[in-house]
SERO-4910 file (N, C-alpha, C, O; in steps of 0.05 Angstrom, whole numbers):
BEGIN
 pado doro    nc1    nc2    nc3   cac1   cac2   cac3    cc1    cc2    cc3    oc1    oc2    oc3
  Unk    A     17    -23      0      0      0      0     18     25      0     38     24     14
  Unk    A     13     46    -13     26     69    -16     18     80     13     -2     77     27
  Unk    A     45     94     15     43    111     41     56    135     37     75    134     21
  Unk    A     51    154     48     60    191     34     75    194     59     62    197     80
  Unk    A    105    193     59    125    192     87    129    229     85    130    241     64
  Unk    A    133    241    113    145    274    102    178    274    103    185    267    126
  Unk    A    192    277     91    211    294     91    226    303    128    217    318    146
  Unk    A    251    285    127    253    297    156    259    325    163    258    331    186
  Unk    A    267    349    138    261    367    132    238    388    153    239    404    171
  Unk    A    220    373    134    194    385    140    185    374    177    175    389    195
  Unk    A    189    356    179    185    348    213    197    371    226    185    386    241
  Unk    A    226    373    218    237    394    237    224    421    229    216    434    248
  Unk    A    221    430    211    197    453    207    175    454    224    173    472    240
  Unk    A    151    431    223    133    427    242    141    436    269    131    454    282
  Unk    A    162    418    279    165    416    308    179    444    318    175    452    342
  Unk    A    198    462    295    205    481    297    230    482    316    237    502    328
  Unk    A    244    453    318    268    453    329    287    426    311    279    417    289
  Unk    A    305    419    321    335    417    317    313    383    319    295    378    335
  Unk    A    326    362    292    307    336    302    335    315    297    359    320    293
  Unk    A    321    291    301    342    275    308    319    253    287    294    252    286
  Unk    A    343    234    272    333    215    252    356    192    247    379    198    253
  Unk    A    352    172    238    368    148    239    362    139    203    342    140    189
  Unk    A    390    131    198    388    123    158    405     96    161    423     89    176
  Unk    A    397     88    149    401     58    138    412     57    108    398     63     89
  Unk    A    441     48    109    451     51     82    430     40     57    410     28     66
  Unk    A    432     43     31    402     23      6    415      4     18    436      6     31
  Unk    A    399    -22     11    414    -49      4    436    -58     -8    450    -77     -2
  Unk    A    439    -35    -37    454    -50    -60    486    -33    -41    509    -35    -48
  Unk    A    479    -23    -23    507    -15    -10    523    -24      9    546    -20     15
  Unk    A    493    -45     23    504    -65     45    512    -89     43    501   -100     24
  Unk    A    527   -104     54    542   -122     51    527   -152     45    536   -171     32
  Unk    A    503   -149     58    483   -172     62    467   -167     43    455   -186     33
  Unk    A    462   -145     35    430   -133     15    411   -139     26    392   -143     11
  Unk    A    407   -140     47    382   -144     66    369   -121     61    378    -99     61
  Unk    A    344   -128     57    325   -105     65    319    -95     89    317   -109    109
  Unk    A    313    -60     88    313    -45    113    299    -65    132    310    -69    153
  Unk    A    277    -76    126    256    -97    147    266   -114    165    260   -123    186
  Unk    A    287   -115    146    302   -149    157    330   -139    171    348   -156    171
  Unk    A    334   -115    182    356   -102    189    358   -115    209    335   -123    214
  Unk    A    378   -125    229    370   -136    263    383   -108    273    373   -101    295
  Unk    A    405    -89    261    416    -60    278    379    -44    279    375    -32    300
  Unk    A    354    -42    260    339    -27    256    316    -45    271    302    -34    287
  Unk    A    313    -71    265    292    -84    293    300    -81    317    282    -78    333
  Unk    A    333    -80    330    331    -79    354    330    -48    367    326    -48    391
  Unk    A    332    -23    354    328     -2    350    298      2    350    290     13    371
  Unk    A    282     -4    335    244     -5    341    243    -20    362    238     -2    378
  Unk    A    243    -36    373    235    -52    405    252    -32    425    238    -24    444
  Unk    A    271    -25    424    285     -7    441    262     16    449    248     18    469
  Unk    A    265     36    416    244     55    422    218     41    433    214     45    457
  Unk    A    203     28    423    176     29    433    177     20    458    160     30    473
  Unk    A    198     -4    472    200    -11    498    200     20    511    182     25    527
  Unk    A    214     36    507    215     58    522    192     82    514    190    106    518
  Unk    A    183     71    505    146     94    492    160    109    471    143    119    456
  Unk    A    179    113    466    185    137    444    181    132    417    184    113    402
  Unk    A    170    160    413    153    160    394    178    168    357    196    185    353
  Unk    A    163    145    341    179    146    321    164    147    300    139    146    302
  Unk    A    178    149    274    157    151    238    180    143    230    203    142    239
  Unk    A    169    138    210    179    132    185    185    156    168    169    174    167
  Unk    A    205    158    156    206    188    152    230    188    117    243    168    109
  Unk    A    229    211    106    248    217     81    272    227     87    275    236    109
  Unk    A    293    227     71    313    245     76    313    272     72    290    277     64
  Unk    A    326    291     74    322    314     71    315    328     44    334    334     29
  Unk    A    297    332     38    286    334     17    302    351     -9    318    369     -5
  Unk    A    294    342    -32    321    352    -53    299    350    -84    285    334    -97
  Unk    A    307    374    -82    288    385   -119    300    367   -143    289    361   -164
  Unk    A    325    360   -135    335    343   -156    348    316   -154    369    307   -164
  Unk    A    329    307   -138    338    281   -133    298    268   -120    280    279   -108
  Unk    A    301    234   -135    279    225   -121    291    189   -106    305    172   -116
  Unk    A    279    190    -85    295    164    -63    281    142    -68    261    148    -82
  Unk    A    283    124    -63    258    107    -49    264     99    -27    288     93    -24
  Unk    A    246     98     -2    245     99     27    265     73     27    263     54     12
  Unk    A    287     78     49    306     61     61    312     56     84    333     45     90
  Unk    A    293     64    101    282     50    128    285     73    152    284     68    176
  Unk    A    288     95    142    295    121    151    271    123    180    250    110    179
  Unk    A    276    140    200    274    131    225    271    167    231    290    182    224
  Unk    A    254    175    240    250    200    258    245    186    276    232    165    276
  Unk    A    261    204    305    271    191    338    247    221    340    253    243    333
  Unk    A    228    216    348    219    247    376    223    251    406    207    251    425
  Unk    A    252    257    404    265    260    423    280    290    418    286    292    395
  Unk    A    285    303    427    295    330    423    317    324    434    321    306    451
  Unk    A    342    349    421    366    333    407    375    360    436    377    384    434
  Unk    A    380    342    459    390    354    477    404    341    502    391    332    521
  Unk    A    435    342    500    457    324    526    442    314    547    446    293    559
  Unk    A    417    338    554    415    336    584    391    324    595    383    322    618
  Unk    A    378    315    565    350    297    566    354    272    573    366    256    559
  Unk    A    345    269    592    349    239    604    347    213    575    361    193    572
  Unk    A    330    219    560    315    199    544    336    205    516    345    185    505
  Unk    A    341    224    508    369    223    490    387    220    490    401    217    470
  Unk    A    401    216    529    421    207    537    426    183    525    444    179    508
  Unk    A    398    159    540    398    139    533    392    130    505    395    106    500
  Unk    A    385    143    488    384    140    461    410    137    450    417    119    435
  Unk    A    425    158    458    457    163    455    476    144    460    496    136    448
  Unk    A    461    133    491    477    111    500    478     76    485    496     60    485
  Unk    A    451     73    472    440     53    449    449     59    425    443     42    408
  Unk    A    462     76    416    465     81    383    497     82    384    509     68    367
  Unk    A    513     99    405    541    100    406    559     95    425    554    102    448
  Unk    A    583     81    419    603     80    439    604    111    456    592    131    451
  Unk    A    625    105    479    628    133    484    642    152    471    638    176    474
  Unk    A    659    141    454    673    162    436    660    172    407    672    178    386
  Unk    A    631    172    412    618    174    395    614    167    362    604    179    342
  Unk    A    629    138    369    629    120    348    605    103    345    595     97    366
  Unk    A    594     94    322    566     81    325    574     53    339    597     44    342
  Unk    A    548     40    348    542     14    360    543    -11    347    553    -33    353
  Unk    A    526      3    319    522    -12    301    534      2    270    535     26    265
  Unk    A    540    -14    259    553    -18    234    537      3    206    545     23    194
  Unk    A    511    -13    205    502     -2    188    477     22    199    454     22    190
  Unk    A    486     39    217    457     58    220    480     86    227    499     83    244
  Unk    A    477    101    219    474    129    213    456    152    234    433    160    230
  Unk    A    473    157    258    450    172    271    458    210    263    480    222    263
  Unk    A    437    219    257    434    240    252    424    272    268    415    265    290
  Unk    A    423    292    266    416    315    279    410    338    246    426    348    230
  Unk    A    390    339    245    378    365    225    370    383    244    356    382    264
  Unk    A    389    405    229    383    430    246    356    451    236    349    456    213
  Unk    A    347    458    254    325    466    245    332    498    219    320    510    201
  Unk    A    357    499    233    374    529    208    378    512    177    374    524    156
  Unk    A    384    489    176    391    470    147    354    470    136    345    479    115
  Unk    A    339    458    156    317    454    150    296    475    143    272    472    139
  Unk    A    308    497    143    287    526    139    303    541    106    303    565     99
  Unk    A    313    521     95    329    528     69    316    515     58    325    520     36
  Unk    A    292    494     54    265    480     40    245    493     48    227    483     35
  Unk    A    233    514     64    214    524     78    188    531     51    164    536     54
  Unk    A    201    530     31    189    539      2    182    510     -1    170    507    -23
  Unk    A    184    488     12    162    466      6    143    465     17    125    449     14
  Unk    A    142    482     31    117    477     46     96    500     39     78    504     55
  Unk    A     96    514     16     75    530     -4     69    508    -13     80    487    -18
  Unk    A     34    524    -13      6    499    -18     15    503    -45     20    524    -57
  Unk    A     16    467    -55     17    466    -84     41    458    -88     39    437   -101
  Unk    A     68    464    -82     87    461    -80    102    433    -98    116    434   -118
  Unk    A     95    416    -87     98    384    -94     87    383   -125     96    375   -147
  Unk    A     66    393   -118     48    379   -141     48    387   -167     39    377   -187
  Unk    A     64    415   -160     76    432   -195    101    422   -188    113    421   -210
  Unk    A    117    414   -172    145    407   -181    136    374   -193    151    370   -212
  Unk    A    123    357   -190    115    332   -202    109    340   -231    118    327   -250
  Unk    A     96    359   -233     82    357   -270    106    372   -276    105    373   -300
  Unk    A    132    386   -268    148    402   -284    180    374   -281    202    372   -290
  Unk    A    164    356   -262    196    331   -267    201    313   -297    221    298   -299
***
């Protein structure tokens, strides 16, 4: 079933702060070609979050006029991207060594600043999408 994912972009627009998101190399880049589904770094990451209530989507990469993706298992964390939050601590403490090297191999943890994310703010004029679709 089609599903219309936003742009982690646009989340941090919504929320109007600094967001935090997790990427999963494509397949044809990983060693196994596993699909995102079948990730065990990205299943044990979803039981993590939801064990601890936090709230996650499914989400795009940062959105790009000249480029089109197909979803690769990309991960908005709603956790606000702050040292002293108990619950990002431990997010922090699940994703990276202490020297802020990852845990896991293949996941990518991220921070979009809400200053990067206000340089697309022109996607979010009604209509937007849907004349850049008939002019692709």
């Amino acid at each position: 079933m089609p599903m219309l994912l936003k742009h982690i972009d646009a989340i941090a627009r919504e929320k109007q702060r600094d967001v935090l998101y997790l990427s999963f190399p494509p397949a044809e880049k990983r060693e196994s070609r596993t699909h995102y589904e079948q990730l065990d770094s990205r299943k044990r990451i979803i039981e993590w979050l939801d064990a601890h209530h936090v709230i996650w989507l499914m989400c795009g990469d940062v959105a790009n006029e000249n480029v089109m993706r197909s979803y690769a298992g990309q991960i908005y964390v709603d956790v606000p991207y702050d040292t002293e939050d108990p619950t990002y601590h431990s997010l922090q403490e699940l994703l990276e060594h202490s020297d802020g090297s990852m845990r896991f191999k293949d996941v990518m943890f991220w921070v979009v600043s809400l200053q990067l994310a206000m340089k697309n703010a022109h996607h979010d004029e009604p209509g937007f999408w849907e004349k850049w679709a008939e002019d692709f």
